[in-house]
mmCIF file as Biopython writes it, N, C-alpha, C and O atoms, coordinates in Angstrom:
data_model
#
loop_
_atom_site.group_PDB
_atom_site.id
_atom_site.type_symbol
_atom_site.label_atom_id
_atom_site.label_alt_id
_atom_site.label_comp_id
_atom_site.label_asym_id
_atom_site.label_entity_id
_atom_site.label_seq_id
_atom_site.pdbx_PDB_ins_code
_atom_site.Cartn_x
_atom_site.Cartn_y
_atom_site.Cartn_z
_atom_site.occupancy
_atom_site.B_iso_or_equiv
_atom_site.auth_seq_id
_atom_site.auth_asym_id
_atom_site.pdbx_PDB_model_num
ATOM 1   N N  . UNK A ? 1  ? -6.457  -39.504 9.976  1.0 0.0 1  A 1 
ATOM 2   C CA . UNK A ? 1  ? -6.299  -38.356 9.097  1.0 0.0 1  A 1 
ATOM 3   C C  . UNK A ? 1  ? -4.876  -38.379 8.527  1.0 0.0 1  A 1 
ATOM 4   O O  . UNK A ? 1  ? -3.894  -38.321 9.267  1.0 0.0 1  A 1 
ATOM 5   N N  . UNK A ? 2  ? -4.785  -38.469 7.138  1.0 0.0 2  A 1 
ATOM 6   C CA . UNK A ? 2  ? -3.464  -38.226 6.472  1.0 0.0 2  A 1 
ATOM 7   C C  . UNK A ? 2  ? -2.855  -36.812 6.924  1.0 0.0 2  A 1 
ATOM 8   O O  . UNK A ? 2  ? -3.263  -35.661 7.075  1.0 0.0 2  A 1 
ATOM 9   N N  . UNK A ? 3  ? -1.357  -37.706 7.092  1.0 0.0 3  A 1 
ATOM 10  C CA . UNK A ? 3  ? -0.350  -35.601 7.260  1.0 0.0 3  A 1 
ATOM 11  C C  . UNK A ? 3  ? 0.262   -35.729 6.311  1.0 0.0 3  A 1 
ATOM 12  O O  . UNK A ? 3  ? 0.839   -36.763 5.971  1.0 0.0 3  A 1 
ATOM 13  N N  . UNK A ? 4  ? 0.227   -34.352 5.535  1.0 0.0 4  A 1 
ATOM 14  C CA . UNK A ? 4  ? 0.850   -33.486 4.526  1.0 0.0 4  A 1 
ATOM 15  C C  . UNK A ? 4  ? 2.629   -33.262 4.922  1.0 0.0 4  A 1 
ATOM 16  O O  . UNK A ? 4  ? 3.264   -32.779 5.859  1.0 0.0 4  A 1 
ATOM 17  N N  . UNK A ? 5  ? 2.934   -33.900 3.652  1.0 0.0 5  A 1 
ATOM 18  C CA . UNK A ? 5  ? 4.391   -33.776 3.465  1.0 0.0 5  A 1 
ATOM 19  C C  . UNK A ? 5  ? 4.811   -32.426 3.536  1.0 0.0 5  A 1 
ATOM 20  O O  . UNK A ? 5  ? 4.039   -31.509 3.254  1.0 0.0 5  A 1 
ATOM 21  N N  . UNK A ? 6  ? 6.201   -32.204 3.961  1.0 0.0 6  A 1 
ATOM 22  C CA . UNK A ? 6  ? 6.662   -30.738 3.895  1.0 0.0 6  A 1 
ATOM 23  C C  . UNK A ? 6  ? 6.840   -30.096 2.753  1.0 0.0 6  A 1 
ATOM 24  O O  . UNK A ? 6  ? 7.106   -28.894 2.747  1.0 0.0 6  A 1 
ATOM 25  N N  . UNK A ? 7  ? 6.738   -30.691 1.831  1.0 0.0 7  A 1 
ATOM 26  C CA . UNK A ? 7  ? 7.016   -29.915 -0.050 1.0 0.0 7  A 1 
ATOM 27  C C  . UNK A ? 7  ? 5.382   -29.403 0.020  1.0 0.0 7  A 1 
ATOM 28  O O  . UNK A ? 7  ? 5.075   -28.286 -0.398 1.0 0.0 7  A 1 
ATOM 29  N N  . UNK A ? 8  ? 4.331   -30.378 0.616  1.0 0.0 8  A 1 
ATOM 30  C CA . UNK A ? 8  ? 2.857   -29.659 0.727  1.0 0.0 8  A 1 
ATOM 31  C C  . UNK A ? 8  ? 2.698   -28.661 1.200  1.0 0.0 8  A 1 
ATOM 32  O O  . UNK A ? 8  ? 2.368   -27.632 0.610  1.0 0.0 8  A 1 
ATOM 33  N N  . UNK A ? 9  ? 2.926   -28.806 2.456  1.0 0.0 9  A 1 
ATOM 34  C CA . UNK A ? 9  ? 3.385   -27.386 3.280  1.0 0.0 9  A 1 
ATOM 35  C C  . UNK A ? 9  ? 3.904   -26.159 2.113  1.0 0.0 9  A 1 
ATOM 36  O O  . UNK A ? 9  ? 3.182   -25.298 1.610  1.0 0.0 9  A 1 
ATOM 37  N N  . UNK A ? 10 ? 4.790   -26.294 1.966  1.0 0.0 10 A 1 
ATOM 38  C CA . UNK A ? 10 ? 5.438   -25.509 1.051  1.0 0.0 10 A 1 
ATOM 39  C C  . UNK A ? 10 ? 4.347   -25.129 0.094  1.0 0.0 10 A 1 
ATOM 40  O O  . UNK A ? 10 ? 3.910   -23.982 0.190  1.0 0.0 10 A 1 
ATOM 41  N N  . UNK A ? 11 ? 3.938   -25.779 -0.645 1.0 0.0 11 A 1 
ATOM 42  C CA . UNK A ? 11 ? 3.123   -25.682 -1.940 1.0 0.0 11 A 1 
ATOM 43  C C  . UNK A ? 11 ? 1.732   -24.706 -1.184 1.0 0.0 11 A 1 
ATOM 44  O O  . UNK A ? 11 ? 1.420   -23.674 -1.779 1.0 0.0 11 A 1 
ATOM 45  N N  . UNK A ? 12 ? 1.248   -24.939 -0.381 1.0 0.0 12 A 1 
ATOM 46  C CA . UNK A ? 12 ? -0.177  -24.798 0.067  1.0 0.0 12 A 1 
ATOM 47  C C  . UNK A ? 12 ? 0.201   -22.947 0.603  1.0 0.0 12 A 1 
ATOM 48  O O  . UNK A ? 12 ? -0.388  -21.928 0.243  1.0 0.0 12 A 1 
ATOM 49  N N  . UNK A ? 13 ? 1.511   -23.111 1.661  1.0 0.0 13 A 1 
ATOM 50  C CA . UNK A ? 13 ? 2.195   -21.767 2.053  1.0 0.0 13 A 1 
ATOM 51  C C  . UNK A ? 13 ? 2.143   -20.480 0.760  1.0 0.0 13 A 1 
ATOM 52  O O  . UNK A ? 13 ? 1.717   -19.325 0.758  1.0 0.0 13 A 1 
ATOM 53  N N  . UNK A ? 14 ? 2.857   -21.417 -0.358 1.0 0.0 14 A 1 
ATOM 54  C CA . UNK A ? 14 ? 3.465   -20.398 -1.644 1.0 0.0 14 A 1 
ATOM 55  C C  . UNK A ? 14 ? 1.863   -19.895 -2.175 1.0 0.0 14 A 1 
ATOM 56  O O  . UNK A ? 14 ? 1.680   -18.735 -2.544 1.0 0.0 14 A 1 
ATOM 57  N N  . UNK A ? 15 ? 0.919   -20.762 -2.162 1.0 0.0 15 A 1 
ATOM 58  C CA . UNK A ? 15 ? -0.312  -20.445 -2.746 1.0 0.0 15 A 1 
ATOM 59  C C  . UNK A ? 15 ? -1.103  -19.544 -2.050 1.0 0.0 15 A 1 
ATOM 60  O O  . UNK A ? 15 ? -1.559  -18.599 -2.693 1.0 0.0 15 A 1 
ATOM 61  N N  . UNK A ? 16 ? -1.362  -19.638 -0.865 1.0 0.0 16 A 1 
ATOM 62  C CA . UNK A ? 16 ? -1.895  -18.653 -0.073 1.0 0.0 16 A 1 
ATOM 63  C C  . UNK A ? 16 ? -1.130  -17.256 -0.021 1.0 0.0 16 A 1 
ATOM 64  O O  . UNK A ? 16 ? -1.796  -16.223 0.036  1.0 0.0 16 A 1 
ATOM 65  N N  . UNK A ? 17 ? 0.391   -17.209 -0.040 1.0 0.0 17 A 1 
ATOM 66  C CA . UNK A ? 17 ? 1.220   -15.844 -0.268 1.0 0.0 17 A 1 
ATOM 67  C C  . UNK A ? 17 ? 0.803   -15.579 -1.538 1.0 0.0 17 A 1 
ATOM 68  O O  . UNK A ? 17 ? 0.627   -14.361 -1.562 1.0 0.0 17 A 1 
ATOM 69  N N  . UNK A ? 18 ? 0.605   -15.936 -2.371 1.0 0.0 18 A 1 
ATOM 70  C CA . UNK A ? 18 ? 0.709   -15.386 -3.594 1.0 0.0 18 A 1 
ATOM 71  C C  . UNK A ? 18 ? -0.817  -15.055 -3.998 1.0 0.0 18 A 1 
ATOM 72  O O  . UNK A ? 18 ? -1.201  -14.309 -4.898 1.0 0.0 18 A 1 
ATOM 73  N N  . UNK A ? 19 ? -1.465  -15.694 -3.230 1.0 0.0 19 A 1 
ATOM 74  C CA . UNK A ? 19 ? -3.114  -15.152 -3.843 1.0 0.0 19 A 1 
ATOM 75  C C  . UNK A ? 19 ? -3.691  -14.131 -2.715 1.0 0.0 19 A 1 
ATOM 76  O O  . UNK A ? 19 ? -4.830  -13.664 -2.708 1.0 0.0 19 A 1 
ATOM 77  N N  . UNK A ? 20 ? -2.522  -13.850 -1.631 1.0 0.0 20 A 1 
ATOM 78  C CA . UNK A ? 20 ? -2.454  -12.664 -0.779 1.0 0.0 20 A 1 
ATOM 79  C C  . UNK A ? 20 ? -2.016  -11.700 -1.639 1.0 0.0 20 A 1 
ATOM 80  O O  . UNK A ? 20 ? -2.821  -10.943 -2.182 1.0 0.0 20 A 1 
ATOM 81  N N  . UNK A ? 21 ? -0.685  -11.622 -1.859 1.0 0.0 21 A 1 
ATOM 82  C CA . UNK A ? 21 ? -0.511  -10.336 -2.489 1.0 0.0 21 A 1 
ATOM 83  C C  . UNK A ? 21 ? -1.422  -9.956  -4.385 1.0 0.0 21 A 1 
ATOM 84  O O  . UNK A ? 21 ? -1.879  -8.972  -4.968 1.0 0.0 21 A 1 
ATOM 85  N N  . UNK A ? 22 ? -1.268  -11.219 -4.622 1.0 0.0 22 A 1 
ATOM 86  C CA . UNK A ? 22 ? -2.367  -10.804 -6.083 1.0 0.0 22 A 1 
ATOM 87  C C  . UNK A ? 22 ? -3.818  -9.971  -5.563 1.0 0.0 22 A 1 
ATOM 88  O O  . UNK A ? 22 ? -4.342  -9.139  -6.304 1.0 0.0 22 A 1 
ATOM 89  N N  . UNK A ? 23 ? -4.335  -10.276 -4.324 1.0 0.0 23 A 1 
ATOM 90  C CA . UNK A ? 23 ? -5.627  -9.822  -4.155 1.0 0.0 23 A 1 
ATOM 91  C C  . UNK A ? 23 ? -5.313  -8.444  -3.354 1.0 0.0 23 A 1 
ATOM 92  O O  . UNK A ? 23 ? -6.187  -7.866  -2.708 1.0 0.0 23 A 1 
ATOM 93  N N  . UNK A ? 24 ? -3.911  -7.953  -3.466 1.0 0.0 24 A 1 
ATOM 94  C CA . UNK A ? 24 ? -3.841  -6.398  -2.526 1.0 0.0 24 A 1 
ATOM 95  C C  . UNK A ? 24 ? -3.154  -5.690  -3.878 1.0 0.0 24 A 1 
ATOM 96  O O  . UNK A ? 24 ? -3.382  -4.513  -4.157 1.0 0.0 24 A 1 
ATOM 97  N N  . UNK A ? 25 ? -2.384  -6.450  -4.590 1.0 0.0 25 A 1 
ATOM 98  C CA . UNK A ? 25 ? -2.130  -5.524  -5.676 1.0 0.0 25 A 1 
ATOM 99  C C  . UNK A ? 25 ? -3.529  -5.578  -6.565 1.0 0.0 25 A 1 
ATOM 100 O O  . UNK A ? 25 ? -3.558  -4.974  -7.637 1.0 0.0 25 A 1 
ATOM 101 N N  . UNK A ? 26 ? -4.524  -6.210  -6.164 1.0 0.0 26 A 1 
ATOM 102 C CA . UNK A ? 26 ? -6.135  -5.748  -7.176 1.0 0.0 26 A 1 
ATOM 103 C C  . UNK A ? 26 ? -6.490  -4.462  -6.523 1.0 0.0 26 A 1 
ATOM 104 O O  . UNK A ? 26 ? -6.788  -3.430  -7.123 1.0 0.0 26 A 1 
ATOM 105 N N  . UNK A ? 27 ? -6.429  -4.628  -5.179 1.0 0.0 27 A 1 
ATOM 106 C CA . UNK A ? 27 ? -7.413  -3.566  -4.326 1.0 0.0 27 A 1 
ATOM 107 C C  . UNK A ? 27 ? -6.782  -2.592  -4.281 1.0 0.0 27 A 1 
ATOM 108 O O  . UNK A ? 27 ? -7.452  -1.599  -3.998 1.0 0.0 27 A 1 
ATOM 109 N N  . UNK A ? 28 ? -5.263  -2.351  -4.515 1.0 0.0 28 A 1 
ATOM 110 C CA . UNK A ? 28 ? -4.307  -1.229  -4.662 1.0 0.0 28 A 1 
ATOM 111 C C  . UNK A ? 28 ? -5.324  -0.519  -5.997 1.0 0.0 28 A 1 
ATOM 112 O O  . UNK A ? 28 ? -6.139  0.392   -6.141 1.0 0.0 28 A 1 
ATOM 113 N N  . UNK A ? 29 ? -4.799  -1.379  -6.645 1.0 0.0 29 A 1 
ATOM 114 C CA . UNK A ? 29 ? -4.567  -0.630  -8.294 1.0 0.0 29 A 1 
ATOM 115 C C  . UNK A ? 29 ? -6.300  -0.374  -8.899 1.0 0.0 29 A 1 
ATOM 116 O O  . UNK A ? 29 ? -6.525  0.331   -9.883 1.0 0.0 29 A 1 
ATOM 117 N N  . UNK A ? 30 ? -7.295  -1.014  -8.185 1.0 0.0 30 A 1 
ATOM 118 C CA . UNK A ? 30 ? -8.260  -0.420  -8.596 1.0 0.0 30 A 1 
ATOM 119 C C  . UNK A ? 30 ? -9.074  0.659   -7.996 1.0 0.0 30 A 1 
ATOM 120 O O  . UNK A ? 30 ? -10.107 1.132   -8.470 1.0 0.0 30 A 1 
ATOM 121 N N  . UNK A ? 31 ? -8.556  0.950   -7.035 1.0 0.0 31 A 1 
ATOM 122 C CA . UNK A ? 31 ? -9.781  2.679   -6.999 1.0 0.0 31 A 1 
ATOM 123 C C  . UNK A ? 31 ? -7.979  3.871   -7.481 1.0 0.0 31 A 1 
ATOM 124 O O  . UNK A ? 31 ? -6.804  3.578   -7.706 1.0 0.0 31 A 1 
ATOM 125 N N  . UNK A ? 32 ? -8.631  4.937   -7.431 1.0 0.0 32 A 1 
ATOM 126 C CA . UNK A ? 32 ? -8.499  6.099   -8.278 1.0 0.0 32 A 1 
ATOM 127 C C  . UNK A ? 32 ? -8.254  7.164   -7.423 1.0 0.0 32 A 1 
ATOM 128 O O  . UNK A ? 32 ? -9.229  7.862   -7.143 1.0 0.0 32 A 1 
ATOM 129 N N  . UNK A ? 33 ? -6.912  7.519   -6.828 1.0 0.0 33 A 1 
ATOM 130 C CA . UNK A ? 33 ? -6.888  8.448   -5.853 1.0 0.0 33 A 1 
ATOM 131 C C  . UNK A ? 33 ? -6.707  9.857   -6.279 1.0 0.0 33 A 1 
ATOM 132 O O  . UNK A ? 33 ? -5.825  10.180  -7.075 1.0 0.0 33 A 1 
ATOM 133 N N  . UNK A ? 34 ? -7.806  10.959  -5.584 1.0 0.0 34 A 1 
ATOM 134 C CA . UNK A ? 34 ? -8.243  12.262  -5.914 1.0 0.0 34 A 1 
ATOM 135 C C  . UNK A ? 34 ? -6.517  12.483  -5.874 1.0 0.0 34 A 1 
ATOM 136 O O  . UNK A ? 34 ? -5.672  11.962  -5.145 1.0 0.0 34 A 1 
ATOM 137 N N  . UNK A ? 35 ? -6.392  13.457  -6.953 1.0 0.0 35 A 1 
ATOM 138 C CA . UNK A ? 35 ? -4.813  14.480  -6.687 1.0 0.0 35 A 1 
ATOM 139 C C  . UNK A ? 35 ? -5.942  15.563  -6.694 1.0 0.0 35 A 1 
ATOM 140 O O  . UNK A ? 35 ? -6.967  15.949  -7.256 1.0 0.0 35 A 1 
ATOM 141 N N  . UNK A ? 36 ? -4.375  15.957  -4.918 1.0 0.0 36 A 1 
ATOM 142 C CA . UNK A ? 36 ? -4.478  17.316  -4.746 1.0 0.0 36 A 1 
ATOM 143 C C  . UNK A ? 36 ? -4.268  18.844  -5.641 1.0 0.0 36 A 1 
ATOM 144 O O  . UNK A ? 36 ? -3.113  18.876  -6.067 1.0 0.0 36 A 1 
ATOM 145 N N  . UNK A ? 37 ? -4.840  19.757  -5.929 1.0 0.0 37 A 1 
ATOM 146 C CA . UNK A ? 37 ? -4.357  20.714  -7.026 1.0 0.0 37 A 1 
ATOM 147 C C  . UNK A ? 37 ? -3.549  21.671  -5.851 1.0 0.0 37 A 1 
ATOM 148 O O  . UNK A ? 37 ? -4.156  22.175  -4.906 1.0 0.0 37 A 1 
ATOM 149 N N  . UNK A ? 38 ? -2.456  21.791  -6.017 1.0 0.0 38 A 1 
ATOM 150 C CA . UNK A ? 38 ? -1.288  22.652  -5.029 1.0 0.0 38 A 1 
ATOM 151 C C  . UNK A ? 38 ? -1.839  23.984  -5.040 1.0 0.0 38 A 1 
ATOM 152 O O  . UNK A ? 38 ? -1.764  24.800  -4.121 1.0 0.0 38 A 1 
ATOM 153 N N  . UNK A ? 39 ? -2.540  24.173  -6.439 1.0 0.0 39 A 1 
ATOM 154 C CA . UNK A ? 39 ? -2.549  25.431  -6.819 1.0 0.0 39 A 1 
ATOM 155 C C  . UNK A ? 39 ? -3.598  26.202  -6.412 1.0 0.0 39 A 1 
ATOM 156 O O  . UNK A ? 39 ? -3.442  27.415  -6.269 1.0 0.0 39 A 1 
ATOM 157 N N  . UNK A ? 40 ? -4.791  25.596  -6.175 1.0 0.0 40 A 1 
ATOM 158 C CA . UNK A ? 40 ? -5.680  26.511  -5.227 1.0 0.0 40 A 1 
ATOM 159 C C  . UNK A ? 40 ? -5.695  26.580  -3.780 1.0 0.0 40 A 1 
ATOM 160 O O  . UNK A ? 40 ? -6.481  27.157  -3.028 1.0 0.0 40 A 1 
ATOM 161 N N  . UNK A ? 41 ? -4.578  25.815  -3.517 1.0 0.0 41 A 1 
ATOM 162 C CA . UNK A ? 41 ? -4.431  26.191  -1.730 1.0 0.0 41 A 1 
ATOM 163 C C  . UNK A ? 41 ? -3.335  27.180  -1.508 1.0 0.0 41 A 1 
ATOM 164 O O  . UNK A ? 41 ? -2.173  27.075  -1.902 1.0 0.0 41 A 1 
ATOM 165 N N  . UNK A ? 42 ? -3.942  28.295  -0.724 1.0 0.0 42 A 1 
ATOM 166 C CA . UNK A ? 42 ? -3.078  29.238  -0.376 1.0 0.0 42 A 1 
ATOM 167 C C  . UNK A ? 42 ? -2.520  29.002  0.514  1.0 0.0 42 A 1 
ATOM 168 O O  . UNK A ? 42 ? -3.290  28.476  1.317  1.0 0.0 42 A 1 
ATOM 169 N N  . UNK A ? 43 ? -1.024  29.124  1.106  1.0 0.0 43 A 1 
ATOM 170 C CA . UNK A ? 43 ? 0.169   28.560  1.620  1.0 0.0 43 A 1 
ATOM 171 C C  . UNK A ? 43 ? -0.030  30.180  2.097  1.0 0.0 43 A 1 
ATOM 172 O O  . UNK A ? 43 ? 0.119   31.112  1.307  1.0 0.0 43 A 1 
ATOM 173 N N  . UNK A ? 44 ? -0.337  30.325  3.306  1.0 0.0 44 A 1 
ATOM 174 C CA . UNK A ? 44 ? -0.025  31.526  4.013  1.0 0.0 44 A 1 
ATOM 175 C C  . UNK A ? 44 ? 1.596   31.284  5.230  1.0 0.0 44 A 1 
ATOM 176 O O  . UNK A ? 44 ? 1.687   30.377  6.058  1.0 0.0 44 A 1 
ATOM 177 N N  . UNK A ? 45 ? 2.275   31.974  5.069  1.0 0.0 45 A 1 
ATOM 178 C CA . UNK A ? 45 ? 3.499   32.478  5.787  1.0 0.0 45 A 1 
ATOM 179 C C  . UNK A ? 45 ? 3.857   33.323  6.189  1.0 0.0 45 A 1 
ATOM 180 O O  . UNK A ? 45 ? 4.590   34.059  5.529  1.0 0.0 45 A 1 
ATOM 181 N N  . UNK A ? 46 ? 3.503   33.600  7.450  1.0 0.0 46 A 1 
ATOM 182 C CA . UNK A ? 46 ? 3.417   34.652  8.445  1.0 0.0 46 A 1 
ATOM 183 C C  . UNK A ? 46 ? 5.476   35.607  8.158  1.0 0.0 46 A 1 
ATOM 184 O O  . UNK A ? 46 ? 6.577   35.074  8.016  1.0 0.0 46 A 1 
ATOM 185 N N  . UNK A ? 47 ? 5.099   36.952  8.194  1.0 0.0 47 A 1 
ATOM 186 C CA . UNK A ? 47 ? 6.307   37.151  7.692  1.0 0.0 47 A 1 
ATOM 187 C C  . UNK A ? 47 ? 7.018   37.653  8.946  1.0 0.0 47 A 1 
ATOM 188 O O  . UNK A ? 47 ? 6.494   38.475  9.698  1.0 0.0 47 A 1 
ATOM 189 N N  . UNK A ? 48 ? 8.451   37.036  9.183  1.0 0.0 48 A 1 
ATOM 190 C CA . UNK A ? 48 ? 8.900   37.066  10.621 1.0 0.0 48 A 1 
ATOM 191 C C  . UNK A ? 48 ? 10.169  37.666  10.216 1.0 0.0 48 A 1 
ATOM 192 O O  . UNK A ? 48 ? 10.830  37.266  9.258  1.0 0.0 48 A 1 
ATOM 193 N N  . UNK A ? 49 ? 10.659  39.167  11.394 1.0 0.0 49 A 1 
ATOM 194 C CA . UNK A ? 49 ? 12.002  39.489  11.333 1.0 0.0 49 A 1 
ATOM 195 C C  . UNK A ? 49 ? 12.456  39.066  12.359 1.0 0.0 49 A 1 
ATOM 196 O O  . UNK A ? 49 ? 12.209  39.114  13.564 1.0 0.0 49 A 1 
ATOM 197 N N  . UNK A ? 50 ? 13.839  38.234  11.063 1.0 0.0 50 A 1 
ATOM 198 C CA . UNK A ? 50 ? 14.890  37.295  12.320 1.0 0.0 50 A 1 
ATOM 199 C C  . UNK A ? 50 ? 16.312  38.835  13.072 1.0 0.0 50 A 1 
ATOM 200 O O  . UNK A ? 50 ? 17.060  39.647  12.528 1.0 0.0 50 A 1 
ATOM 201 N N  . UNK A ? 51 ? 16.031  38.528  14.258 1.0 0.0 51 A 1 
ATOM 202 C CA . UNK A ? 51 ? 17.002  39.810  14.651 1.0 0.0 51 A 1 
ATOM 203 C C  . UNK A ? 51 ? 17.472  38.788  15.556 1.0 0.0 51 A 1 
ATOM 204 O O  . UNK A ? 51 ? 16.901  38.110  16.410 1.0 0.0 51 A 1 
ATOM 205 N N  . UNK A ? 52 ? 19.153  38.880  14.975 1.0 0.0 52 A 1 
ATOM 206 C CA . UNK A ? 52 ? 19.837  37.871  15.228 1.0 0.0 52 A 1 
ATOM 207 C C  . UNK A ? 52 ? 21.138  38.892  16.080 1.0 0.0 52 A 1 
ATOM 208 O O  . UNK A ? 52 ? 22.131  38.348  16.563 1.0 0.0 52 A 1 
#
């Protein structure tokens, strides 16, 4: 069995990193994340006297 030179190494390394992150920046950028509306959640805050 032939062994692969270290510039191969290299080459084969850079290709697999790079068709790693190309295939997470796809799966990032294609679904569509719900935004929250701030505005119909009521933020209740119990009203407390500070006696200091």
């Amino acid at each position: 069995m032939p062994q692969m030179s270290p510039i191969m190494w290299l080459n084969l390394f850079f290709l697999f990193s790079m068709t790693l992150i190309l295939f997470n920046q796809n799966m990032y950028f294609s679904f569509k994340s719900n935004k929250i509306n701030l505005n119909k959640i009521n933020y209740k805050t119990p009203k407390t006297n500070w006696k200091w």
